[in-house]
N, C-alpha and C positions, 0 to 999 in steps of 0.2 A: 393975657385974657383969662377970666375967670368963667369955670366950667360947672352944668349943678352936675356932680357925678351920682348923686342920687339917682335925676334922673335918667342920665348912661344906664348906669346900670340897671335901673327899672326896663330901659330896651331892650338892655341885651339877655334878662331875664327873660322876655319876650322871645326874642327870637330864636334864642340857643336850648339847643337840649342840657335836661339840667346839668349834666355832669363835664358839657363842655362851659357851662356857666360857671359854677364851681371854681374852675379850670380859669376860668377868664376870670374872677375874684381872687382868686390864688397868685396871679399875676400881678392883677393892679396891687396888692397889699407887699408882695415883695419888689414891685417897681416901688415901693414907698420907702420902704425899709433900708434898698440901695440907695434911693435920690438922696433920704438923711444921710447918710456914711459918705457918699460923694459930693455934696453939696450942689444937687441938681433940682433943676425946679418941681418941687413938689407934686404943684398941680400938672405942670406938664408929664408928667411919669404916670400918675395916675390914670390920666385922660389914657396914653397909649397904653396902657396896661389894660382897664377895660373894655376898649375896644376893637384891640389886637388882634384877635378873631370873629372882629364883624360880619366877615364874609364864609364863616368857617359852616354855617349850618348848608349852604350848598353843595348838593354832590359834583363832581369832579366835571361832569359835561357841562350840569349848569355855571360852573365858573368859568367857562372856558368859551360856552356862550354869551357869557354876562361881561365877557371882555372883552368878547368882537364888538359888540353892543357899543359899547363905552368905547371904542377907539382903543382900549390897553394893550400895549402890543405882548407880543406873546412868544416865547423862546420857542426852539426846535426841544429843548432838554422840557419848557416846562408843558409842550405838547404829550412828550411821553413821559410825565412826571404832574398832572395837573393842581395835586395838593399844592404845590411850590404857587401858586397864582392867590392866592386868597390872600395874603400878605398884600399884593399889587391891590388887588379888588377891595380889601378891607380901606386901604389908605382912599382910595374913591369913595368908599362910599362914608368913612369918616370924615372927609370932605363935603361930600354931597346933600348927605341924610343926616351928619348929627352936626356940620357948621364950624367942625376943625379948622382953622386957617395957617395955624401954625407949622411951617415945611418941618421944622424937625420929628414933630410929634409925628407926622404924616410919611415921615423918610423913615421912623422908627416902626412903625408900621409896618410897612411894603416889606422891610428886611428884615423880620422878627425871627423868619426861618429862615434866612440864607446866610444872614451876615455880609458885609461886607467890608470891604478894608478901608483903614481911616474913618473908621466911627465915629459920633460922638461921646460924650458920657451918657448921655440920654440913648441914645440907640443900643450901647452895651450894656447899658440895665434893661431894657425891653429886651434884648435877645437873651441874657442868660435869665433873666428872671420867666420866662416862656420855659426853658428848661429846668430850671429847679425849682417850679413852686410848690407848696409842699402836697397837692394831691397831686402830685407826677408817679407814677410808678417808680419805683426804686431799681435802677441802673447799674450798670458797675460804673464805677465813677462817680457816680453824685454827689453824695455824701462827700468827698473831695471836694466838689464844684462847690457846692453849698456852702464848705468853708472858705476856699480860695475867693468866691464875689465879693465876702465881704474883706477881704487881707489885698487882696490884688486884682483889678476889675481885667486888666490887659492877660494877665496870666488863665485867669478862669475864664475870659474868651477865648485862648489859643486853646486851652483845654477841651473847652467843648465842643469846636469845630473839629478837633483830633479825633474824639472820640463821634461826632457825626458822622466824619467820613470813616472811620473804619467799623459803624455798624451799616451804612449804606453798602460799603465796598463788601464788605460780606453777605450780604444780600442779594447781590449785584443787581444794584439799582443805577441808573444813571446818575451822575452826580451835577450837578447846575456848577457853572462855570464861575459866577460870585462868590459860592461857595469855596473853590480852590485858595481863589485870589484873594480870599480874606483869611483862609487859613495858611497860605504862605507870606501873606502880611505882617501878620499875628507872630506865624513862628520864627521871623525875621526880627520882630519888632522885642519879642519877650529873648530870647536867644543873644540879643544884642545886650537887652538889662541884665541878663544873668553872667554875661564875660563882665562886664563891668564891677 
């Protein structure tokens, strides 16, 4: 299906503060840059790319409101963790409000922050591309990430779930359970390519 990303992006101008907009351009243009390198659908990269925080301009109760609302069911981690919901919400309302049909684009979505295991190609350029696009703030580790998405897309996922949870775990923040299981996936799955 053919999308006008024009006018996405003209919504999400709308409804995003500028610099999480930015932010969401920064996305769609490095979900671009991956999907060429991995031979993944263009347009479908793009589309989740900017819309990927459609639900992001809500504060933390109104997501959590806007998902009793909706039926979206809702973790015990992402009660006391509510950022973690806007991914869920964003795929709804990328659904709802701008006519998404496609499950992947819409699974890539929902998981942009948690990740989970057995991704697609599409899903692990929305998730690392959410983390390195280039107005991100500068991490330790990036600059790493940055190069490894485009060398090894599995490797620079096990990487950045690594370094998720050990800036969560020093925060002591709760950590969402998807997230474990996608980063003991990952370090299963790249652990195994590196004995080889």
């Amino acid at each position: 299906m053919e999308y006008d990303l024009l006018e996405l992006q003209e919504k999400m101008r709308e409804i995003l503060k500028p610099k999480r907009y930015l932010h969401s351009l920064g996305v769609q243009y490095t979900c671009a840059a991956l999907a060429m390198r991995y031979d993944c659908n263009l347009m479908s990269a793009q589309v989740a790319g900017i819309l990927h925080d459609a639900a992001k301009n809500y504060d933390e109760d109104e997501q959590i409101r806007r998902c009793e609302k909706h039926q979206i069911p809702i973790t015990k981690v992402e009660r006391e963790q509510p950022y973690l919901l806007h991914g869920k919400l964003g795929a709804y309302y990328a659904k709802t409000k701008y006519h998404v049909t496609d499950e992947e684009i819409l699974s890539a979505i929902a998981y942009h922050t948690t990740g989970k295991p057995k991704m697609t190609i599409l899903e692990k350029i929305v998730f690392l591309s959410d983390y390195i696009e280039p107005s991100r703030k500068l991490i330790p580790g990036l600059v790493e990430i940055r190069k490894l998405a485009f060398e090894d897309l599995d490797l620079a996922v096990y990487t950045t779930l690594h370094n998720t949870l050990n800036y969560l775990k020093s925060n002591e923040q709760t950590i969402d359970n998807t997230t474990y299981t996608a980063y003991n996936y990952y370090k299963e799955l790249v652990g195994a390519q590196l004995k080889d």
